[in-house]
N, C-alpha and C positions, 0 to 999 in steps of 0.2 A: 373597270379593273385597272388600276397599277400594275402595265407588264414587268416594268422594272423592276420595281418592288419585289411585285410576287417571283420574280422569276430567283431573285437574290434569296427572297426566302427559303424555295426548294430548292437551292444548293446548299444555303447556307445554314438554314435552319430559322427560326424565328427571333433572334438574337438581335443584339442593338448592330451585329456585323454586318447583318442584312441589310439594315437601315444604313450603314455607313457606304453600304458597297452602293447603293442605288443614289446615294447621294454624289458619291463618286462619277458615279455614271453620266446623270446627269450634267454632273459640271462641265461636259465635254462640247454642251451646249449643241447636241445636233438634232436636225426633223428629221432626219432618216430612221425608219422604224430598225432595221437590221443593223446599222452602225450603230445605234442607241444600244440594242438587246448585247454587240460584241464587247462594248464597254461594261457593261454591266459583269460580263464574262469574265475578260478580264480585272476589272475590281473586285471580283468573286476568288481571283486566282490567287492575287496578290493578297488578299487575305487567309488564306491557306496555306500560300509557301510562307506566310510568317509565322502560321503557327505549325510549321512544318506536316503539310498535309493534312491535318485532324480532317475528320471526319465534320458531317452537319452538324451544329447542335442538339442534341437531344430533346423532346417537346418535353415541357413540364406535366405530369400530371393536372387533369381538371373532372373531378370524379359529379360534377354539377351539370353535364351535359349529355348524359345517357349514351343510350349507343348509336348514333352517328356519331358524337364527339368519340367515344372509344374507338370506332372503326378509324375515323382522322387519326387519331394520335399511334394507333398500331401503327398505320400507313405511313404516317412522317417517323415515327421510330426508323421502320425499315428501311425506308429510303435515305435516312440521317446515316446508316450503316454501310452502306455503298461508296462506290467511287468516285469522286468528285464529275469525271468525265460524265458517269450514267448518269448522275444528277443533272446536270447542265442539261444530257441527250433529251433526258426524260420531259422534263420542263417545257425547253423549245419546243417538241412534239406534240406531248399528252396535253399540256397543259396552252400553248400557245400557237400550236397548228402549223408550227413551220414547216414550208417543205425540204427535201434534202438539199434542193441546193441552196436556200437559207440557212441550215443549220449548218452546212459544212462554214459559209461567209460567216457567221455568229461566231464559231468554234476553231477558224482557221486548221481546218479538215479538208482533205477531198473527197471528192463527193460521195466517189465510191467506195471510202470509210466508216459513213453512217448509218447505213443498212448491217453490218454486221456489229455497230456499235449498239446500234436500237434491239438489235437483238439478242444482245449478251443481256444489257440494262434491265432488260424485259424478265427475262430468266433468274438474274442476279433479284430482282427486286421481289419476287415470286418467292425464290428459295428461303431468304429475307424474311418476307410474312409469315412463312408457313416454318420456317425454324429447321430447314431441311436441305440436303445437297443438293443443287441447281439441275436442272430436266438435263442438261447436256454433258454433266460431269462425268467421264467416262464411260464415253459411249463407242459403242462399236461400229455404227455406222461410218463409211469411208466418205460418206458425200454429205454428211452433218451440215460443214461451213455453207456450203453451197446453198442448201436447204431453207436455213436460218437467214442468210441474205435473201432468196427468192422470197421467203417466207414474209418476211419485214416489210420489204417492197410491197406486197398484194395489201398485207397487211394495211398499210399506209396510203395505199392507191398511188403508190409511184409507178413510173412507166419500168412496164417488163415485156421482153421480147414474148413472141407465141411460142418458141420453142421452151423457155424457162416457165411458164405458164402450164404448157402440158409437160414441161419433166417431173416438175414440183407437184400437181394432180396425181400423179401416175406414181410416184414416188412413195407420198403420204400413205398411198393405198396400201403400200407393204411394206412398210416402215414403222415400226411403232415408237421407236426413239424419238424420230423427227415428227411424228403426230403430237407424240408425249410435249414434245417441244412446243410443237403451234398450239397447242390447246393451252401452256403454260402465257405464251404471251399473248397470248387472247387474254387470258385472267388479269395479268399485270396489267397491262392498256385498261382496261376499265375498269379494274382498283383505283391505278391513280386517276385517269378523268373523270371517277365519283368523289374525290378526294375535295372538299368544298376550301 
């Protein structure tokens, strides 16, 4: 797999920008896997603040590939509909396993940015598919943020304290927002890493 490529692709869409962005990248002439992927980042940006922010490109229809190709092309619809940032998150992640403190170096983030990033992305890309207001849109839980970070983190196998480990267990148990929530980016995480 072309990480470059593909990575340009889901931000950018499948578009000749993708191909321009990764060629960009490249020209930067590095071996370093993560300086490679932040170039890519950036020639992903610079081509969206020219077209001032637009969104991915939209997949063409191909009505000649049954339903995997349908389930793809729902999946890049929705994800073409998102935020440029969740597209990058999602990518790096779902699609190229970065850890957090790779995505933060990729995305010039700190670190402790990416967990509540991966987890809006997550949400946002759910709501997305399913044509519906996101699991955490006005909710009444007081400790939602909190949750959604711990959440992303386990999620992810990032390191979390024992104390955020049993809040978040003990939490979920009488919460149904913040369940409503984890079960949402349960879904999106392998939507998109079925996504071929």
């Amino acid at each position: 797999m072309d990480e470059v490529l593909e990575l340009c692709r889901r931000v950018l869409g499948d578009g000749d920008e993708a191909e321009q962005a990764a060629t960009a990248a490249r020209a930067e002439q590095t071996h370093d896997r993560i300086a490679l992927l932040a170039a890519a980042v950036r020639a992903c940006r610079e081509r969206t603040e020219h077209e001032n922010g637009a969104s991915a490109t939209e997949p063409r229809a191909d009505a000649s590939g049954g339903l995997a190709n349908a389930v793809a092309q729902e999946l890049a619809s929705a994800t073409a509909r998102l935020p440029e940032r969740d597209r990058e998150a999602l990518a790096l992640r779902e699609l190229l396993r970065l850890s957090y403190e790779q995505i933060s170096s990729v995305m010039g983030l700190q670190t402790a940015a990416v967990a509540p990033l991966l987890a809006r992305a997550r949400l946002r890309l759910r709501a997305e598919r399913r044509g519906s207001v996101g699991a955490s849109a006005n909710g009444t839980c007081a400790e939602h943020e909190r949750a959604l970070r711990i959440l992303a983190c386990r999620q992810d196998s990032e390191p979390l304290s024992h104390e955020d480990d049993e809040w978040v267990l003990a939490h979920l148990a009488g919460c149904s927002e913040c369940a409503t929530a984890h079960a949402a980016m349960l879904e999106a995480s392998v939507c998109y890493r079925a996504w071929p």
